[in-house]
N, C-alpha and C positions, 0 to 999 in steps of 0.2 A: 504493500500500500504506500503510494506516494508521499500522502498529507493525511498522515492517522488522524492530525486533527479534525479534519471533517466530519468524523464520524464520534470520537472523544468528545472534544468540545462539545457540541450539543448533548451529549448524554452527559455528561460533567452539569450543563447547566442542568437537566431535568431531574437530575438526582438530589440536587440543591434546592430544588425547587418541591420534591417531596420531601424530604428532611424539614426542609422550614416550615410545610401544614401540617407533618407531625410535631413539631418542635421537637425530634432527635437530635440531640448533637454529635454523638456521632456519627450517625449515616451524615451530618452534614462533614465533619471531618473527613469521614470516606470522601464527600465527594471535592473535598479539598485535596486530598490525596491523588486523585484522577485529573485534575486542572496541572496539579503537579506535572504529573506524567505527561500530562498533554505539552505542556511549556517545553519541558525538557527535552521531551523525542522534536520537538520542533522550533529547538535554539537558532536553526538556520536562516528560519524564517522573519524570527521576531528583526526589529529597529534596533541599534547599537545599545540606544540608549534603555529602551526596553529588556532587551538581554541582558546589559550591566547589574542593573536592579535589581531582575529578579535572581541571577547569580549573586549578589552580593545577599540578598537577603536570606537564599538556603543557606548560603555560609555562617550568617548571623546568628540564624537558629540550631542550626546544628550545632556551634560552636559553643552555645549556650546550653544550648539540651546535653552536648557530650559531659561537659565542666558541672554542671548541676545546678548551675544560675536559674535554670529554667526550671519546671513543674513539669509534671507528666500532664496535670491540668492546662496547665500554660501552652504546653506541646499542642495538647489537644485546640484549643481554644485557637492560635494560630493558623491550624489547619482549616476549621471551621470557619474564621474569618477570611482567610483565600477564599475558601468557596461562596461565601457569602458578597465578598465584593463585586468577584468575576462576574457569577450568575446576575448579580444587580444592573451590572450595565450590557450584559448578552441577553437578558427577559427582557431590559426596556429597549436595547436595541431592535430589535424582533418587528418594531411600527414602521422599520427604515423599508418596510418589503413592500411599504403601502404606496411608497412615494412617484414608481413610476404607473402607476395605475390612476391619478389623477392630474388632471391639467394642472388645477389650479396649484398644486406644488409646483411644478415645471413653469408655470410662468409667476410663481410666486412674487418675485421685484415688481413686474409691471402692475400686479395688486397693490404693494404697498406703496408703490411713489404716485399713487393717485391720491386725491385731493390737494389743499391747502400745503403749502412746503413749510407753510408753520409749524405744522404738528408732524412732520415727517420722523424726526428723531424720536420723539415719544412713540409713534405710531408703530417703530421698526425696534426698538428696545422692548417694547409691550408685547408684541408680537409674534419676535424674538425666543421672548424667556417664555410665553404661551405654547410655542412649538417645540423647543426645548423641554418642557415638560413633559411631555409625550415619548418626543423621538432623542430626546438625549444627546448623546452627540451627534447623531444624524442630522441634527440641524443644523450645525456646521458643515458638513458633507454637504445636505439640500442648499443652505444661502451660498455656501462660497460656488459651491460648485454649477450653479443656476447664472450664479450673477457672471463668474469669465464666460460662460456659454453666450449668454446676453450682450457683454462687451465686444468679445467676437463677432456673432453675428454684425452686428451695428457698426462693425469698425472704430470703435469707440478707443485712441491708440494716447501714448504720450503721457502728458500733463494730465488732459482729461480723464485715462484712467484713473491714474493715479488717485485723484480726487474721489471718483467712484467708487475705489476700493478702500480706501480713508473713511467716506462716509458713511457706507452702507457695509462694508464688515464691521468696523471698528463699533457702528451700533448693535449692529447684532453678533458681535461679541459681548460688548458689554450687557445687552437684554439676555445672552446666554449665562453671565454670571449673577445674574440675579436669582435664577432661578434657586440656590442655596436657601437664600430669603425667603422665598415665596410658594414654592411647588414642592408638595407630598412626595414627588417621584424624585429627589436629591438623595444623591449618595451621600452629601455631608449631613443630609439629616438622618438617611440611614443607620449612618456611622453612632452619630449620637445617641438616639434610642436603643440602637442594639445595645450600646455602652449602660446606659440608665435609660433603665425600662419606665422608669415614674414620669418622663419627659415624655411628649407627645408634639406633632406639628401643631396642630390645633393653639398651643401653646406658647408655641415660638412663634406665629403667623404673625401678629399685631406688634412684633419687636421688628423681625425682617420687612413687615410689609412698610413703615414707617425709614426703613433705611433704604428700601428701594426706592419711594417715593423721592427723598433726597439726594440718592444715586441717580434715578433719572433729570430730576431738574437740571445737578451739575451737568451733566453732560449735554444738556439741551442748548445751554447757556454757551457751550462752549462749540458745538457741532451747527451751531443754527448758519451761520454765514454759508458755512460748506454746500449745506444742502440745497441751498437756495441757488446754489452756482449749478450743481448738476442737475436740479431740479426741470431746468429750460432743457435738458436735452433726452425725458422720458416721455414713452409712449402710451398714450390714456386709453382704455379698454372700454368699448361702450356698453360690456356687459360682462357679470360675473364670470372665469371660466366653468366648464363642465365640470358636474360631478361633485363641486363646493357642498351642495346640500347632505350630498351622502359623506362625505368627509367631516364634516361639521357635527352630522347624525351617529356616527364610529366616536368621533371623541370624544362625544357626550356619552354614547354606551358604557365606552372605556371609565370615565370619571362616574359612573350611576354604579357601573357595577363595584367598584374598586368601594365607592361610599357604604354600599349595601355590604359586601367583605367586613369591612371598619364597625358597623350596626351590627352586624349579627355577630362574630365571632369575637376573636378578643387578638386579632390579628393587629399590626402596625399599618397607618397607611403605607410605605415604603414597600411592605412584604405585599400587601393588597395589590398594589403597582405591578410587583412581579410578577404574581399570577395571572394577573388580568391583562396585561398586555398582551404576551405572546399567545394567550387564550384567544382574544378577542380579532388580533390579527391570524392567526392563522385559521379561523372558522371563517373572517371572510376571505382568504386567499383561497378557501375549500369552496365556498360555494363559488365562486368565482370560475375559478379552474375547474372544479370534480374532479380534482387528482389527486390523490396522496400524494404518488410521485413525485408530484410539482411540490406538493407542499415540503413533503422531506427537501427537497433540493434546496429550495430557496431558503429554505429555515438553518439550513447546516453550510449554506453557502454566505448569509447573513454572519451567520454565529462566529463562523471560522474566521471571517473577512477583520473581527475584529480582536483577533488574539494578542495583537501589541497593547491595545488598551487594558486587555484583561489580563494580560500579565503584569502591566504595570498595576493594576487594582490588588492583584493576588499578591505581590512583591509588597504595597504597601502595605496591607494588613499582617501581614508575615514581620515587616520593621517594626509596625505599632506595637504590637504583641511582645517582640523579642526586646527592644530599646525600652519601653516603658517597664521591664521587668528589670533594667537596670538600674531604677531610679529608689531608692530607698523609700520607704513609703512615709516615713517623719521626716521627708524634707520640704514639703511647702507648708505644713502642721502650722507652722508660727504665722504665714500671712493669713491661712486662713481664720484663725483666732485674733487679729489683730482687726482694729479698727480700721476702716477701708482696705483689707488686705484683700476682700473676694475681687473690689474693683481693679486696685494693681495686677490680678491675676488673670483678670477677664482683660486688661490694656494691654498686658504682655500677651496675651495669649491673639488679640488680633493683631499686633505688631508683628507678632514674629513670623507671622504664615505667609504676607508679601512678603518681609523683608527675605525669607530663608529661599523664598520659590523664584524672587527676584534672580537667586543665587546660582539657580538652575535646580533644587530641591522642590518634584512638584507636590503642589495643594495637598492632595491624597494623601500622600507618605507622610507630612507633618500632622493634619489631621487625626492619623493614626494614632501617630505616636501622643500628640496630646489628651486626645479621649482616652488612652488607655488609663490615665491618671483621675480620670473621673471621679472613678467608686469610691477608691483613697479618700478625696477628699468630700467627697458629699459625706461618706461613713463618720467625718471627722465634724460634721453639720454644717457645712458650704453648703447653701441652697444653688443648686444647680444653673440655674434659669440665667443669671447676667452673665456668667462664661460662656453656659453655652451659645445665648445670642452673641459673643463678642465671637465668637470660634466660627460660626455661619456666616459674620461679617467678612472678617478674616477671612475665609474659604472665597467669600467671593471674588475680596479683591485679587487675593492669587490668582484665582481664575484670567486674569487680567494680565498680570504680571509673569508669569512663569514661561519662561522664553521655552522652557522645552515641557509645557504644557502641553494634552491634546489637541485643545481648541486653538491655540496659538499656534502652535504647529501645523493645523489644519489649514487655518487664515492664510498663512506664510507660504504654502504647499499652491494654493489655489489659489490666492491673489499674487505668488510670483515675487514678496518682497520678502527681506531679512526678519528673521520671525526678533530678531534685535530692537528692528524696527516698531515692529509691531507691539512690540511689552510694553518699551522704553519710551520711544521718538510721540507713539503714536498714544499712547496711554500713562505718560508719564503726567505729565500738566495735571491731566484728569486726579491723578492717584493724589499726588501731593496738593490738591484742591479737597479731595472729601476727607482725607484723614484727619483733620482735624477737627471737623466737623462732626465727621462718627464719634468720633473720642468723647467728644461735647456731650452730643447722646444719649453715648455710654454712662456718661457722667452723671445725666440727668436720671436713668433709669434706676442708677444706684442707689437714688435718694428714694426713688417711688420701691425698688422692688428691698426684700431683707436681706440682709447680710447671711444670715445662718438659720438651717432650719431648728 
C-alpha cells in the first residue's frame, strides 16, 4: 500500500470519535496510538516543519515516560489527547467535501464585495469567522484559494493584487481568528473544557464575543481606505448564486442538531461538533451521489489531505501533556493566593501565546502546554473563567501572528507572498493596536468577575 494513510487516518478518526460517545479513554488512547502509527509510517509525506514536531514530541515523551517524570496516567492521557486533537480538526474538516458542490462557495468574493464598501471589512471578518466555524481550516483553502482563481481570471496583476490580497485575506484571516472567541466548533475551546470540565462555551461566549467586537472595529479602522480602493474594480451579481438556500439549510441542520447533542446528553459542544459534522456531510454527499464508494473516497481523501495539520494537532497535545508534567505543581501557588495574582496570570498567559508563536512556536502547542496547568490551579481555588478568556484571546491573536501557523501559511501559499509578510508587515500595526486595549478589558473583567472560587 502506497499511502496507509488513507485508509488509517480515517479509521484513526472514527475510532476517536466512538471513544468520545463512550467516554473511554482508553479506546481513545488506542486510537491515539493509531494517529501515531499513521504519522510515522508517513514521515515522508508530512511539511519539515510538521515532521520536526511531531519527532521532537515522541522524543519528549518517551524521554519522560522512560526516566519516570511521567505517569502511566500521564502516558495515557497524552495518547488520548493526540487522538482527540487530530480527530477534532479531520471531523470538522469533513464540510470541506461540501465546497465544490455549491456555486455560491466558488464565487464566494463576488458575494461579499457587494454592497456599500463601508461595511466591506466587517462584512468579510463576520463572514469569515461564520464559515470558519463550520469548515475550519477549509476556509482558508475556500477564501484564499477562490480569490487567486478570481484574480486570475480578471487579470487583476501588480500593485492591484497586491492590495486585493492585503485586503480581502488579511480580513479573512483575521474573521478566521476570531473564531476562538466566538464559535463552539474551536479547538482552543476544545482544549479548555477537555482540561476543566466545569467551563462551558456558553460561558466564555459574552467574554470573547465583547473582544471580537473590539477586534473587529480595530481592524475596520484601519483596512477601511484599502477596500474602498479595490472596491471600484468588483463584479456585482444580480442574483444570489445557486444552491445558497440548500447550503444555508445544511448549516443550520448542522448547528440544530449539534444544539439538540448539547440538550439531550451531557456531551460538550466541541465533541457535539465532531459528531455532527462528518454525520451531516457525509448523508448528504450519500444522497447526493448513492454511492458508498464515492462516499468512502472523498471522506478518506478529505481526511488524509490533511495529515500535516493533524500531526501538528497530535504533536501539540503530546508537548502539552509531557512539558506541563514538568512544571512543579506549587509553583504558580503564590500568584494564585495573592491579590491580583489570577489577573497577572491571565496577562501573562495572553502575552505569551503571540509573543512565543511570533517566534515560530505555533498557537496549539502553547495552548497545550498552558491548559495543562489548569487543574493545578483551579484545585488550588483560581476560579477559572479570567484565564481562560485571556488564553482564547491569546489563541487568537496567535492565530495572527505565527508565521509558520496553518492559516498563515495557507494565506502565504495562495496569495504568493512571505508568510513574514503576512504575520509581521501585514498584521503587525493591527496586533500592537489591540493589545493594549484587551489588556484594558482584561482589567476591567477582573474587577466584575472573582479572584478564587
Amino acid at each position: 500500500m502506497k499511502n496507509p494513510g488513507r485508509v488509517l487516518l480515517p479509521l484513526a478518526v472514527l475510532l476517536e470519535l466512538v471513544a468520545i460517545t463512550l467516554v473511554d479513554r482508553r479506546l481513545s488512547a488506542v486510537a491515539g496510538g493509531l494517529f501515531i502509527v499513521c504519522f510515522l509510517s508517513g514521515l515522508g509525506r508530512l511539511q519539515p516543519y510538521a515532521r520536526s514536531l511531531f519527532l521532537v514530541s515522541l522524543a519528549v515523551l518517551g524521554w519522560l515516560g522512560i526516566d519516570g517524570t511521567l505517569s502511566q496516567q500521564q502516558l495515557l492521557k497524552a495518547a488520548s489527547d493526540a487522538a482527540f486533537y487530530a480527530a477534532f480538526l479531520g471531523s470538522l474538516g469533513m464540510m470541506q467535501c461540501l465546497v465544490s458542490r455549491f456555486e455560491v462557495l466558488r464565487r464566494i468574493h463576488d458575494v461579499l464585495l457587494g454592497g456599500r464598501a463601508l461595511w466591506l471589512y466587517p462584512k468579510y471578518a463576520v463572514v469569515s469567522c461564520g464559515i470558519a466555524s463550520v469548515l475550519s481550516f477549509g476556509m482558508m483553502n475556500l477564501l484564499c484559494g477562490t480569490l487567486s482563481d478570481t484574480l486570475r481570471e480578471r487579470g487583476i496583476t501588480g500593485h492591484s493584487r497586491l492590495q486585493w490580497l492585503r485586503s480581502v485575506l488579511i480580513s479573512a484571516l483575521r474573521g478566521f481568528a476570531l473564531v476562538p472567541l466566538v464559535a463552539p466548533t474551536s479547538v482552543a475551546v476544545a482544549i479548555l473544557t477537555r482540561e476543566l470540565p466545569q467551563l462551558s462555551w456558553v460561558a466564555l461566549l459574552p467574554f470573547g464575543a465583547a473582544a471580537a467586537v473590539l477586534l473587529i472595529g480595530v481592524g475596520w479602522v484601519l483596512e477601511q481606505r484599502r477596500f474602498r480602493a479595490i472596491s471600484t474594480e468588483r463584479v456585482v451579481l444580480e442574483r444570489w448564486p445557486a444552491g445558497t438556500p440548500v447550503l444555508l439549510g445544511l448549516v443550520l441542520v448542522v448547528f440544530s442538531v449539534m444544539a439538540a447533542l448539547v440538550a439531550v446528553t451531557e456531551l460538550k459542544v466541541s465533541v457535539a461538533a465532531m459528531l455532527t459534522v462528518p454525520a451531516v456531510t457525509l448523508l448528504y454527499i450519500g444522497w447526493q451521489e448513492g454511492s458508498l464508494k464515492t462516499i468512502a473516497a472523498e471522506s478518506s481523501a478529505q481526511i488524509s489531505g490533511m495529515n500535516n495539520e493533524m500531526a501538528i494537532f497530535s504533536a501539540s497535545a503530546i508537548l502539552g501533556v509531557a512539558l506541563s508534567g514538568l512544571i512543579p505543581p506549587d509553583a504558580l501557588s503564590g500568584l494564585v493566593a495573592s491579590a491580583g495574582g489570577t489577573l497577572v496570570l491571565a496577562a501573562m498567559g495572553l502575552l505569551l501565546m503571540p509573543l512565543l508563536s511570533a517566534m515560530g512556536i505555533i498557537p496549539i502547542t502553547v495552548l497545550s502546554i498552558q491548559a495543562g496547568l489548569l487543574p493545578q490551579l483551579v484545585a488550588e481555588g483560581m476560579d477559572p473563567m479570567l484565564i481562560s478568556v485571556a488564553l482564547v484571546i491569546g489563541f487568537s491573536l496567535a492565530m495572527m501572528l505565527s508565521p509558520f501557523g496553518p492559516s498563515v501559511m495557507l494565506l502565504s501559499r495562495f496569495g504568493q507572498v512571505s508568510k513574514w509578510v503576512v504575520a509581521f508587515r501585514w498584521n503587525g500595526v493591527f496586533v500592537l493596536v489591540v493589545v493594549p486595549l484587551l489588556l484594558a478589558l482584561l482589567g476591567l473583567w477582573s474587577v466584575l468577575l472573582p479572584a478564587s472560587g
